[in-house]
Rosetta silent file (secondary structure, phi, psi, omega in degrees, C-alpha in Angstrom):
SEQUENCE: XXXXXXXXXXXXXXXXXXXXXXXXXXXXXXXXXXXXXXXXXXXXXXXXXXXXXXXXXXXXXXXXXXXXXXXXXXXXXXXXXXXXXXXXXXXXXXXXXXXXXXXXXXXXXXXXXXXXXXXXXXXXXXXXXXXXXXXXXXXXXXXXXXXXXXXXXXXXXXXXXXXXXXXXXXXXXXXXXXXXXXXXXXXXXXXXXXXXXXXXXXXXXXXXXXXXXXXXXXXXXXXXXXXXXXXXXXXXXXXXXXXXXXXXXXXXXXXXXXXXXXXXXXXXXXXXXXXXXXXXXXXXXXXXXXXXXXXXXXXX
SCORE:     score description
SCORE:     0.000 S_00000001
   1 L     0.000  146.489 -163.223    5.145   20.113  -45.147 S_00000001
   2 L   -64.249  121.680  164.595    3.915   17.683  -42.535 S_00000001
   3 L   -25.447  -65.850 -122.845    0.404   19.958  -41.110 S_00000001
   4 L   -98.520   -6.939  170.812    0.960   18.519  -37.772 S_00000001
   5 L   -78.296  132.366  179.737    4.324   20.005  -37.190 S_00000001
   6 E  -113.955  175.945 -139.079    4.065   22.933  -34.982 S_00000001
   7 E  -146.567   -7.733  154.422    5.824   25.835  -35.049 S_00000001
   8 E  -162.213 -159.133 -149.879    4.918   28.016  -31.566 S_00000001
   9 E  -173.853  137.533 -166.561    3.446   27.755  -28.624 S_00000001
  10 E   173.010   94.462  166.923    1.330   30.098  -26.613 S_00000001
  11 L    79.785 -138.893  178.521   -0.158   29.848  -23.015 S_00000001
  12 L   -67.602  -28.171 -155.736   -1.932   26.103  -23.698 S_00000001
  13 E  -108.886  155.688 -173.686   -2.080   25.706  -27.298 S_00000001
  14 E  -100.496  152.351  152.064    0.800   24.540  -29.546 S_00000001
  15 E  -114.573  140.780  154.661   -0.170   25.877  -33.202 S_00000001
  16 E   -81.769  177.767  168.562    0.864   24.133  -36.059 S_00000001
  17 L   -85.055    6.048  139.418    2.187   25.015  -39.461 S_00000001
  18 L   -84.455   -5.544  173.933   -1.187   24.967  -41.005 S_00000001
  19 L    96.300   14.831  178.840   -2.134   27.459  -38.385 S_00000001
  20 L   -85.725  168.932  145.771   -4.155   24.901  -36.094 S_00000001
  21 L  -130.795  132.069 -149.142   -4.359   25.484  -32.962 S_00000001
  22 E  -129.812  129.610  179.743   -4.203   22.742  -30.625 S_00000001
  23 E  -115.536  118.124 -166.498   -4.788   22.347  -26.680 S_00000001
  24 E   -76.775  104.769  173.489   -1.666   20.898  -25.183 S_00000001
  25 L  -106.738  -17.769 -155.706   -2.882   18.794  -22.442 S_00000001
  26 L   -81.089  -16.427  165.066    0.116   16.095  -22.521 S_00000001
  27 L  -155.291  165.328 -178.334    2.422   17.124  -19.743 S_00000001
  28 H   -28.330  -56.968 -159.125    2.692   18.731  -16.787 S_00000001
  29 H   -63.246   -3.615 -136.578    5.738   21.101  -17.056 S_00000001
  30 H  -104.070   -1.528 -162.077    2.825   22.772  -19.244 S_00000001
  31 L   -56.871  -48.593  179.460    1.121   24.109  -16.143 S_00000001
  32 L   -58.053  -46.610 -166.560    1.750   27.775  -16.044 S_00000001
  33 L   121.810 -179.085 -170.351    0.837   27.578  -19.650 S_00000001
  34 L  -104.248  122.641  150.344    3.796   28.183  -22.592 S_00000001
  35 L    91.362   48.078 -166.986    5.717   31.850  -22.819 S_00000001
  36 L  -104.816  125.653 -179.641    3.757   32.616  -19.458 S_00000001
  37 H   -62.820  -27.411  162.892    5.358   35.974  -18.810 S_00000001
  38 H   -41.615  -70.622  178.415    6.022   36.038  -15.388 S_00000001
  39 H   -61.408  -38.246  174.100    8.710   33.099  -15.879 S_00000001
  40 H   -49.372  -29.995  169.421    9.653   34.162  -19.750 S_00000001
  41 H   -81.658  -35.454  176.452   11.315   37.573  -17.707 S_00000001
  42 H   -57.010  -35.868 -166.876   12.745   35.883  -15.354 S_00000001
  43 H   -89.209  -51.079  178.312   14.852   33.621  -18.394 S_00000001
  44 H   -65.799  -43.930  169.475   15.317   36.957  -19.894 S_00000001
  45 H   -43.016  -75.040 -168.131   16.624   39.055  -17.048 S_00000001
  46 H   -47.917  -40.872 -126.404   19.027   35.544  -16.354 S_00000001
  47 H   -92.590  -28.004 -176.874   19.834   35.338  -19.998 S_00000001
  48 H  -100.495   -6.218  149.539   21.795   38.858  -20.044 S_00000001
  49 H  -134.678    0.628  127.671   23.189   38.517  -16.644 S_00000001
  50 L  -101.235   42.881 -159.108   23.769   35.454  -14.989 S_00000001
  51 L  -106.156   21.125  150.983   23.240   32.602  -17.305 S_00000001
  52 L  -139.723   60.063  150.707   26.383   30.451  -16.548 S_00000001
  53 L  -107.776  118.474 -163.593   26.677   31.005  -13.291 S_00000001
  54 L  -105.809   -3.427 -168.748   26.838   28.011  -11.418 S_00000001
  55 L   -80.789 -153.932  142.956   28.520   28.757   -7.656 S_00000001
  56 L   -39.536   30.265 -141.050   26.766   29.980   -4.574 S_00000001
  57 L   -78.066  171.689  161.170   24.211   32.468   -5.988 S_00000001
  58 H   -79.315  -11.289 -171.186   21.291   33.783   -3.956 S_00000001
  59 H   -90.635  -50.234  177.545   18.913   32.227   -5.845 S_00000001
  60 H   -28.896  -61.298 -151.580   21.056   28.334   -4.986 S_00000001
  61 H   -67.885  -17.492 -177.254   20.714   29.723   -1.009 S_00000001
  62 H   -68.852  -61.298 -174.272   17.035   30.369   -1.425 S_00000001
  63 H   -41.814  -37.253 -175.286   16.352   27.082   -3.466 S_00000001
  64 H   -87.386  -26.520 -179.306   18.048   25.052   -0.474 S_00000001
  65 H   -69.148  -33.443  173.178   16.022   26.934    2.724 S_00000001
  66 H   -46.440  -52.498 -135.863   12.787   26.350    0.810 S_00000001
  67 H   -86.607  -23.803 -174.407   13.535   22.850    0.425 S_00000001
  68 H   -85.438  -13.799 -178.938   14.568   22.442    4.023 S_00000001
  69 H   -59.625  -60.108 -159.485   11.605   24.682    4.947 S_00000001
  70 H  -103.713  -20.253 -179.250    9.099   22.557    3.202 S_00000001
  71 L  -125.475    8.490 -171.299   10.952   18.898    3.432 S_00000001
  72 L    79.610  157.362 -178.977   12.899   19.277    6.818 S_00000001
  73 L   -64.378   -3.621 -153.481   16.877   19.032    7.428 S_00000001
  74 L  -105.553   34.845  170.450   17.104   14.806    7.439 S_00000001
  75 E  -145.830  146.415 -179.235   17.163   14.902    2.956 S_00000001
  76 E   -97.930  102.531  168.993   20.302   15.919    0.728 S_00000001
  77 E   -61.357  119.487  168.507   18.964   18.133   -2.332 S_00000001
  78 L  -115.428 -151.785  144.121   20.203   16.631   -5.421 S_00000001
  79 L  -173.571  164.039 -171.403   19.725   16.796   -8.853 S_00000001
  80 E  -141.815  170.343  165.370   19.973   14.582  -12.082 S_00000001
  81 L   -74.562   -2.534 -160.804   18.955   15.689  -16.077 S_00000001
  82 L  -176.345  145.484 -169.428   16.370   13.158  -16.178 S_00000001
  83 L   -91.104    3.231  166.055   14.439   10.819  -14.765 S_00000001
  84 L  -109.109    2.279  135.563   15.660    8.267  -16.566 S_00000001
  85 H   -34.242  -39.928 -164.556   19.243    9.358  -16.053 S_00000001
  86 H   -75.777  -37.965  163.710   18.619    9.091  -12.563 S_00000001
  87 H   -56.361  -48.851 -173.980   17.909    4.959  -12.968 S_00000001
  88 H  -102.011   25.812  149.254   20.840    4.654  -14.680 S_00000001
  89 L   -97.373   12.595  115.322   22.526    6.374  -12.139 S_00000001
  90 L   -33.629  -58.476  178.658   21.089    4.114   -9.677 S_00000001
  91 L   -76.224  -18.749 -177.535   22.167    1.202  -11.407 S_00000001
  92 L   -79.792  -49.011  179.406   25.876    2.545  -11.712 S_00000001
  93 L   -77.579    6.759  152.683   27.024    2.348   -8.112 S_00000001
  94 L   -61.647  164.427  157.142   25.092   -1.105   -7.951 S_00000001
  95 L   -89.806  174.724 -178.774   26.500   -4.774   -9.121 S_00000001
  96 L   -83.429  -22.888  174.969   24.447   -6.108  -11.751 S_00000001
  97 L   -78.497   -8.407  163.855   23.558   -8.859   -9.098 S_00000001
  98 L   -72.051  -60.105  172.593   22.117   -6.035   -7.141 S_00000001
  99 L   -23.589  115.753  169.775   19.772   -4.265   -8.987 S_00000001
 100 L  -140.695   57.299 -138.395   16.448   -4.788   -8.214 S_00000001
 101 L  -105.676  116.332  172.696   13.561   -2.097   -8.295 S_00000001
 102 E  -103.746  115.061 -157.522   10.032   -3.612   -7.841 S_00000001
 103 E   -88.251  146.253  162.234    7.434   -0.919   -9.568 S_00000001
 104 E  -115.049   93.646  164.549    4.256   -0.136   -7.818 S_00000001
 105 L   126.596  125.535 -143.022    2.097    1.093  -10.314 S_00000001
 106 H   -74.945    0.220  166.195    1.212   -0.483  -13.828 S_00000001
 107 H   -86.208  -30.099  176.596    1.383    2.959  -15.768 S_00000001
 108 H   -53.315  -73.429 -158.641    4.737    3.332  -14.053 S_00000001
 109 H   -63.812  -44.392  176.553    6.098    0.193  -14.994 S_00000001
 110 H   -43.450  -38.421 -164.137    4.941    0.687  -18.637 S_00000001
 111 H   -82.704  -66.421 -176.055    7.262    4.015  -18.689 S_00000001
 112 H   -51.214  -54.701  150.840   10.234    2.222  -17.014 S_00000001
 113 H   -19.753  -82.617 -174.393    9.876   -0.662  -19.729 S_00000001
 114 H   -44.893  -53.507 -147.624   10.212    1.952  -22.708 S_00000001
 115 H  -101.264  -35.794 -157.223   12.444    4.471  -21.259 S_00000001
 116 L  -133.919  123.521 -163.739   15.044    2.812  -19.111 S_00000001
 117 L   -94.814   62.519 -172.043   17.075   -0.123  -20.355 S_00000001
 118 L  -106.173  160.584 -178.012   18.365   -1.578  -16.988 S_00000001
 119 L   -96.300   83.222 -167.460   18.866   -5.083  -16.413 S_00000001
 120 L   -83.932  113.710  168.578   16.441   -6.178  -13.225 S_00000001
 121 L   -80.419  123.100 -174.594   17.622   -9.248  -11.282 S_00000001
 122 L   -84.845  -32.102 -178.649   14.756  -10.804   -9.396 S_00000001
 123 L   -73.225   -9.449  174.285   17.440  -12.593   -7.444 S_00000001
 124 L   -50.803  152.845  176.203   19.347   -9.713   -5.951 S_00000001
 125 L  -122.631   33.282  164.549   18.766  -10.103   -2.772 S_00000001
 126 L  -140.180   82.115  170.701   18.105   -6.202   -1.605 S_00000001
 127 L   -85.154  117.362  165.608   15.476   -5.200   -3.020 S_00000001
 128 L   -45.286   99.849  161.551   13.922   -1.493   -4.084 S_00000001
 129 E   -70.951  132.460  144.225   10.460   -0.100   -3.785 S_00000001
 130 E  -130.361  120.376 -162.540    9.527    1.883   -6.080 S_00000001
 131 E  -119.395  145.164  154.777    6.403    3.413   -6.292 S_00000001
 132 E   -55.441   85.554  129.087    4.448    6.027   -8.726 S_00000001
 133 H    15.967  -77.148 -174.296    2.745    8.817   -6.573 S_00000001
 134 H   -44.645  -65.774 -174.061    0.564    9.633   -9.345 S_00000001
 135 H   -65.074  -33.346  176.948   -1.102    6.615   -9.887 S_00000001
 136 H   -57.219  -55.131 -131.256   -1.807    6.067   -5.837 S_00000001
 137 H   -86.595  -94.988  160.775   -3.353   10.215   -6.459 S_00000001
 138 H    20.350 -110.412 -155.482   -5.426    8.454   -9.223 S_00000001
 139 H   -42.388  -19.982 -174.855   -6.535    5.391   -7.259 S_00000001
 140 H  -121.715  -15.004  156.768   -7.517    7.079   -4.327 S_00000001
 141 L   102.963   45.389 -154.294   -9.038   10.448   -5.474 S_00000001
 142 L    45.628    4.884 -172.692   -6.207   12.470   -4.173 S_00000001
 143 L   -90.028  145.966 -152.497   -6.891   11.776   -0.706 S_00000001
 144 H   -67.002  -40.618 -160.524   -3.660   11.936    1.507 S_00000001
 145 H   -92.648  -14.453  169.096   -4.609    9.738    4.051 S_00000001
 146 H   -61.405  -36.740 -166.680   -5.556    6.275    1.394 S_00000001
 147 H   -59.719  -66.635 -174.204   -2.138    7.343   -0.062 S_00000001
 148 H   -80.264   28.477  144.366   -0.244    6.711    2.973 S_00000001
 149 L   -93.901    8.986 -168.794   -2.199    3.991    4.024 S_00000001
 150 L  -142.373  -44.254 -177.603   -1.424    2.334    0.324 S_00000001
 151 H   -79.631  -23.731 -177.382    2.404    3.410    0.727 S_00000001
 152 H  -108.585   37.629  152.462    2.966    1.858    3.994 S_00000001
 153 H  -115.224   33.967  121.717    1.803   -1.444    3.178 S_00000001
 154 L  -117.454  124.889  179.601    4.488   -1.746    0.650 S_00000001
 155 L  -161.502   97.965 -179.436    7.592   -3.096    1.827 S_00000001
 156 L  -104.304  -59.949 -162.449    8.980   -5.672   -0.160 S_00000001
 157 L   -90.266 -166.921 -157.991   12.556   -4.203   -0.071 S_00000001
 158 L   -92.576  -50.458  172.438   15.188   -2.862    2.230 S_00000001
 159 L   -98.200  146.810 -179.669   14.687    0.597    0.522 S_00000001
 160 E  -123.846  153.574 -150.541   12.435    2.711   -0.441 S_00000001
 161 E  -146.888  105.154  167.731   12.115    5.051   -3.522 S_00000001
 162 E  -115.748  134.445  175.191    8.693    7.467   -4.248 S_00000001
 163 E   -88.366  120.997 -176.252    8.249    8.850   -7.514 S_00000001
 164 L  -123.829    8.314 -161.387    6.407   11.819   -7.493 S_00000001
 165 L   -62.892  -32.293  143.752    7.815   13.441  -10.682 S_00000001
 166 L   -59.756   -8.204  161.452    4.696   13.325  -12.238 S_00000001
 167 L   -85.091  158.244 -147.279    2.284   14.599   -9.801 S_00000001
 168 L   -69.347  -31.839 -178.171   -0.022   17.479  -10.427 S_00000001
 169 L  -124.676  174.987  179.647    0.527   19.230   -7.124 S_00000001
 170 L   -65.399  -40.272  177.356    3.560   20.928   -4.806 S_00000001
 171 L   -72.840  120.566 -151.654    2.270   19.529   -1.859 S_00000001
 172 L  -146.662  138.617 -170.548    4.099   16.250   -1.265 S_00000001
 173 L   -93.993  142.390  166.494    4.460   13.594    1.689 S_00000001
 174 L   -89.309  -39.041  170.141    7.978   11.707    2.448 S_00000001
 175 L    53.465   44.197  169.229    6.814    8.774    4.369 S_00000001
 176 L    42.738   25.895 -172.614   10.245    8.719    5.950 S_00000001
 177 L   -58.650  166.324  171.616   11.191    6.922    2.239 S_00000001
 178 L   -82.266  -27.781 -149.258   14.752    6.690    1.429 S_00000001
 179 E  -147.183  116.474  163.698   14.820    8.600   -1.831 S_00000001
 180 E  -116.426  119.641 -171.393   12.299   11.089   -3.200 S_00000001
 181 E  -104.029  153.529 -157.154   11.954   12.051   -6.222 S_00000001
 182 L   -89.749  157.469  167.286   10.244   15.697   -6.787 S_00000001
 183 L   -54.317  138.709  176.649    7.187   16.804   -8.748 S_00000001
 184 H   -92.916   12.461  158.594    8.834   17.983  -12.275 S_00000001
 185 H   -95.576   48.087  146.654    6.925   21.336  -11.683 S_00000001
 186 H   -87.041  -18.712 -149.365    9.538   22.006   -9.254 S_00000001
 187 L  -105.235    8.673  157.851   11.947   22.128  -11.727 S_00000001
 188 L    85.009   15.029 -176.842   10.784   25.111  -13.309 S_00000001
 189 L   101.880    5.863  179.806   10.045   23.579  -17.064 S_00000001
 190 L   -99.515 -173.015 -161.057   13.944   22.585  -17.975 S_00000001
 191 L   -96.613   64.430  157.989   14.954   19.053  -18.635 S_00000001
 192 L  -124.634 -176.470  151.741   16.325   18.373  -14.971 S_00000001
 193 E  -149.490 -175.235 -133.670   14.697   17.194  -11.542 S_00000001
 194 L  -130.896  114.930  163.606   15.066   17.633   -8.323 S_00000001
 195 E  -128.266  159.150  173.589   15.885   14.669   -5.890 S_00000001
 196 E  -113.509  113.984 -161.621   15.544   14.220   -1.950 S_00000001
 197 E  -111.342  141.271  150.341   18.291   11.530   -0.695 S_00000001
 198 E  -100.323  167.967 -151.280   17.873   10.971    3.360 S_00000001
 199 L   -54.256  -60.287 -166.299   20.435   11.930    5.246 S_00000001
 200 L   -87.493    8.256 -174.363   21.019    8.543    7.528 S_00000001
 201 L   -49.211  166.608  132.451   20.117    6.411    4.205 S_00000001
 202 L   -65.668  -32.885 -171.849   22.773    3.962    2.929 S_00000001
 203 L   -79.565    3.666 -179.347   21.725    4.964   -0.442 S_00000001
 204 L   -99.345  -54.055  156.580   22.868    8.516    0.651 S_00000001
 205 L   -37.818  -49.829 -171.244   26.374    7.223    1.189 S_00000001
 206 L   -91.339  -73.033  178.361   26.707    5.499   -1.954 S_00000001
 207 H   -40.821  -59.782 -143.442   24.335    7.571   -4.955 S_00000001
 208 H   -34.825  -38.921  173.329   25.217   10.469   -3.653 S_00000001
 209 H   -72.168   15.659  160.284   28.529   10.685   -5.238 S_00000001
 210 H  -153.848   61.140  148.503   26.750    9.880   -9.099 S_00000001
 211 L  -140.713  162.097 -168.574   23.730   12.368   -8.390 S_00000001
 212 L   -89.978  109.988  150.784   24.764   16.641   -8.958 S_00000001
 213 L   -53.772  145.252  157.710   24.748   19.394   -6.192 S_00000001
 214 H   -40.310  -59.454 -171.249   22.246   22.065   -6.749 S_00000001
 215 H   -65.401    9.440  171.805   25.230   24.491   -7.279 S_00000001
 216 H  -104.681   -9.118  165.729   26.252   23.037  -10.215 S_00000001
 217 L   -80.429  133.999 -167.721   22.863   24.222  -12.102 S_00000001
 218 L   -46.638  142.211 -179.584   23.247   27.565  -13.509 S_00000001
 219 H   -51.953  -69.080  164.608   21.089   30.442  -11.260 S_00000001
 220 H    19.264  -66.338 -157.914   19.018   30.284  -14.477 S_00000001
 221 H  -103.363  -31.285  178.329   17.607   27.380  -13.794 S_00000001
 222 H   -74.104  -41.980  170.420   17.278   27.801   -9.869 S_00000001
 223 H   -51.304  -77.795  175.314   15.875   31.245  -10.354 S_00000001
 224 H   -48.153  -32.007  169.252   13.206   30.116  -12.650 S_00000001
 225 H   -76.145  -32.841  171.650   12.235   26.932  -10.568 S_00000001
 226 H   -89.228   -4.114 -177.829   11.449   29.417   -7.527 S_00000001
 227 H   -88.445  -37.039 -174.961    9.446   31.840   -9.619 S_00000001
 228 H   -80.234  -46.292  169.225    7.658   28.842  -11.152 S_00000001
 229 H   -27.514  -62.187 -176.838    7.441   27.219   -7.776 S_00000001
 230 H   -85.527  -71.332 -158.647    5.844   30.075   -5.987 S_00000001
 231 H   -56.625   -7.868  165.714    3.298   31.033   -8.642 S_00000001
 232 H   -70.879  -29.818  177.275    2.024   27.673   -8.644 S_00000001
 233 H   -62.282  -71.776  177.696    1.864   27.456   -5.116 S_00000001
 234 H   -61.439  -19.947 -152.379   -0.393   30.790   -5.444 S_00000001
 235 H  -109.428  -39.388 -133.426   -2.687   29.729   -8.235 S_00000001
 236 L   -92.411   44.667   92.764   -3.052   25.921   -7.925 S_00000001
 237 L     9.447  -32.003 -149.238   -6.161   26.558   -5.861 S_00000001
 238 L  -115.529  143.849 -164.288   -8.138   27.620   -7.746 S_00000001
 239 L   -29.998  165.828  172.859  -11.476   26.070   -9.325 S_00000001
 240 L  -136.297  153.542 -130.873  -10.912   23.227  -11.445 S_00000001
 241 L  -127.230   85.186  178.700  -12.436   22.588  -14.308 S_00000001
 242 L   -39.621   77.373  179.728  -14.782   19.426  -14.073 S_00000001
 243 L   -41.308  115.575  147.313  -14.006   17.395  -17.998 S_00000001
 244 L   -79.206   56.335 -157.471  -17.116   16.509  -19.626 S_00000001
 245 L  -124.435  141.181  171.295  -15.463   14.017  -20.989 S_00000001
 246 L   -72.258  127.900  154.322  -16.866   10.053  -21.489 S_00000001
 247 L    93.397  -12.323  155.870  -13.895    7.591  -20.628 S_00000001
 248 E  -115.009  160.413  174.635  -11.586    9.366  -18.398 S_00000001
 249 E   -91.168  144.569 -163.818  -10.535    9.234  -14.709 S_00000001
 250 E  -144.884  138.836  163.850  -10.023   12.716  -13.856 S_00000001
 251 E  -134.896  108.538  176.362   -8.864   13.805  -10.401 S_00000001
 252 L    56.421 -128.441  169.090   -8.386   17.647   -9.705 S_00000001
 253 L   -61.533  -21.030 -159.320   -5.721   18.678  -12.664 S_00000001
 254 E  -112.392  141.279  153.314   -4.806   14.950  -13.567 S_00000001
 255 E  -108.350  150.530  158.846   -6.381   13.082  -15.802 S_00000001
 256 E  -158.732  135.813 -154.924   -6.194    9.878  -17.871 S_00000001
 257 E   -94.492  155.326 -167.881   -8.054    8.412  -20.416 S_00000001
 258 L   -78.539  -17.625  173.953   -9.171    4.801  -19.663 S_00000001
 259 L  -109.259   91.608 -164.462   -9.074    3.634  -23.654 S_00000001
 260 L   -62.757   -1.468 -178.677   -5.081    4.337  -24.435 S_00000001
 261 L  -110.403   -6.260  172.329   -5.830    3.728  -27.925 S_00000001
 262 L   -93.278   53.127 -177.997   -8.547    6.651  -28.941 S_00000001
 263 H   -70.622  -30.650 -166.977   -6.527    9.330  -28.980 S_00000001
 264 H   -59.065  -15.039 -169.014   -7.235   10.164  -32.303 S_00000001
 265 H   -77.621  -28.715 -177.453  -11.225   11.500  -31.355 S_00000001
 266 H   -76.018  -36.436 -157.962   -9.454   14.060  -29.188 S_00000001
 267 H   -76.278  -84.387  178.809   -6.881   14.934  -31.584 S_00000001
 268 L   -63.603   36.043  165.770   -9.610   15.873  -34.209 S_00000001
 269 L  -145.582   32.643  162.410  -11.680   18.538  -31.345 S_00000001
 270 L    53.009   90.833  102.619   -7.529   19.833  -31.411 S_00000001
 271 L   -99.535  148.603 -177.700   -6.709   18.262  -27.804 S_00000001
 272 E  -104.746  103.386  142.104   -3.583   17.358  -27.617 S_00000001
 273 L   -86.248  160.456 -170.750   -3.073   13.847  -25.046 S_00000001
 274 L   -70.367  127.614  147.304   -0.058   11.983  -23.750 S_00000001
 275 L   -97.817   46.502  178.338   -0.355    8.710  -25.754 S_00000001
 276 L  -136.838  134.759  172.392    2.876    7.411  -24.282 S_00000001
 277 L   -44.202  127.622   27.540    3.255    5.773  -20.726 S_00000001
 278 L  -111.329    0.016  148.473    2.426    6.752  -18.398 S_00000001
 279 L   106.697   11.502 -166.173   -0.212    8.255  -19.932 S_00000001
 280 L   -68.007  107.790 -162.824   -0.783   10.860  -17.490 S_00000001
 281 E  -126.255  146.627  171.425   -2.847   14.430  -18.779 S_00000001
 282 E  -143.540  147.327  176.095   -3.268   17.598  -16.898 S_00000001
 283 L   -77.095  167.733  161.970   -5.166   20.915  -17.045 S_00000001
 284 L   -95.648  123.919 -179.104   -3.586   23.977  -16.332 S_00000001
 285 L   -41.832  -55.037  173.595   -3.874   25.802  -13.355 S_00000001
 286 L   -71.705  116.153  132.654   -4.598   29.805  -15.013 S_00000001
 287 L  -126.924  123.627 -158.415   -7.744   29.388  -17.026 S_00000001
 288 L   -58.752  131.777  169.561   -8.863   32.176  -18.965 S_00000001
 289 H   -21.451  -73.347 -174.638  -12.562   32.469  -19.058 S_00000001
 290 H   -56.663  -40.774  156.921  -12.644   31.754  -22.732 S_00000001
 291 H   -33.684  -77.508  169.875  -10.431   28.626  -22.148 S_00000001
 292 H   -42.163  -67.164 -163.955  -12.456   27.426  -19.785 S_00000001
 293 H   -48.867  -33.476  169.748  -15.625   27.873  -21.576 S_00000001
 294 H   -48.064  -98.613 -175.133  -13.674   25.918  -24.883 S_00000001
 295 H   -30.344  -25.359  175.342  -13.012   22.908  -22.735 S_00000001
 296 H   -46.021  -63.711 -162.187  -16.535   23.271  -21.202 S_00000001
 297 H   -91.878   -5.282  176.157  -18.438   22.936  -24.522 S_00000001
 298 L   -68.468  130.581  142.575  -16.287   19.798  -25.745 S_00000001
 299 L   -94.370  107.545  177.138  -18.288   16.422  -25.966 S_00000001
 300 L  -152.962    0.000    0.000  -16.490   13.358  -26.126 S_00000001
């Protein structure tokens, strides 16, 4: 049997089936930590009484006043399985001479290469920003106001489209964009996301009808995305853990390392990094004393 297969999971570290233990640094959803009990009761509590209920739950009505709470009434709460479902639901109510989406950030682009197999016409002649979040939190050292001084100098197209599904925190700017897509630790760790269409958009007229209401995800999933929501909300705060590490750019929780091809030196101290675009690594908000101090004492 392959070592390297693993075989649980528990708080940060995946163990394998040798019995390694490994610290899972490679995505996001990973924040809370794995099996973190607060949310594991909530998915049990759902699992023995509401877990295909899909209608008008209390949990749905909460999930939409937060979002109007926190993003205002002029955006349409969607939702898609994926974020690269959501491109090629993008691309379906287009012509093929429309499509156009010109990426702002080169970790970005790398991901859209791999994952989503769309046809881009540089000749359409309405063309879509889209920019990565993440990497502007990167490039500018999380501060708010270089971001939106870096987002509103790009305007190549008619529309605009910010990706934020990878960034490390809940607090998130709209920049009066057409289309927002949500942090995916909104989504409470399942394989969906969260989108914000506005209201007076064009693109609100047309996607909307091949993007999901909220009510069609089971309270399951709505439940657990406000439980995950708000404890993140409470914790992510909280010191951060400075990497003593040679070779990466590190901002707050986010990380990345600057040589995409040495993964393997981390890999043998058991860190686990993304090596796949976008290449994006994060700490976890709860860290346990001993945690910390592990990550502390690492030299690389």
């Amino acid at each position: 049997m392959n070592k390297n297969l693993f075989k649980k999971a528990k708080g940060p570290f995946l163990i394998s089936s040798a019995d390694e233990k490994f610290y899972n640094l490679s995505t996001n959803s990973n924040i809370l930590g794995y099996s973190y009990k607060k949310l594991t009761s909530i998915v049990k509590n759902n699992i023995s009484t509401s877990w295909n209920i899909n209608a008008e739950t209390i949990y749905h009505a909460r999930l939409k006043k937060l979002f109007e709470k926190i993003f205002t009434k002029d955006y349409y709460a969607v939702c898609c399985p994926s974020l690269e479902d959501f491109f090629y639901r993008s691309a379906a109510f287009h012509s093929e001479n429309f499509i156009n989406f010109k990426i702002s950030g080169t970790s970005f682009q790398k991901w859209f290469d791999s994952n989503v197999f769309i046809k881009n016409n540089s000749n359409a002649d309405q063309l879509i920003d889209l920019i990565d979040m993440t990497e502007l939190y990167l490039q500018y050292n999380g501060n708010n106001s270089g971001i939106e001084i870096a987002v509103n100098k790009i305007n190549n197209g008619k529309y605009k489209i910010l990706n934020y599904f990878w960034y490390p925190v809940t607090d998130i700017k709209l920049y009066n964009s057409d289309i927002i897509i949500l942090p995916e630790i909104y989504s409470g760790n399942f394989n969906f996301i969260f989108i914000l269409i506005k209201k007076d958009s064009v693109l609100y007229k047309n996607l909307n009808t091949y993007l999901s209401d909220i009510n069609t995800l089971s309270s399951l999933y709505i439940s657990s995305s406000l439980t995950n929501y708000y404890l993140i909300k409470k914790n992510e705060n909280k010191k951060i853990l400075k990497l003593n590490w040679n070779g990466i750019k590190q901002v707050n929780r986010l990380f990345t390392a600057e040589d995409l091809s040495d993964y393997k030196k981390y890999k043998k101290k058991y860190i686990l990094l993304n090596e796949n675009p976008p290449y994006y690594n994060y700490l976890p908000i709860i860290l346990e004393e001993y945690q910390y101090k592990y990550l502390k004492r690492i030299k690389l």
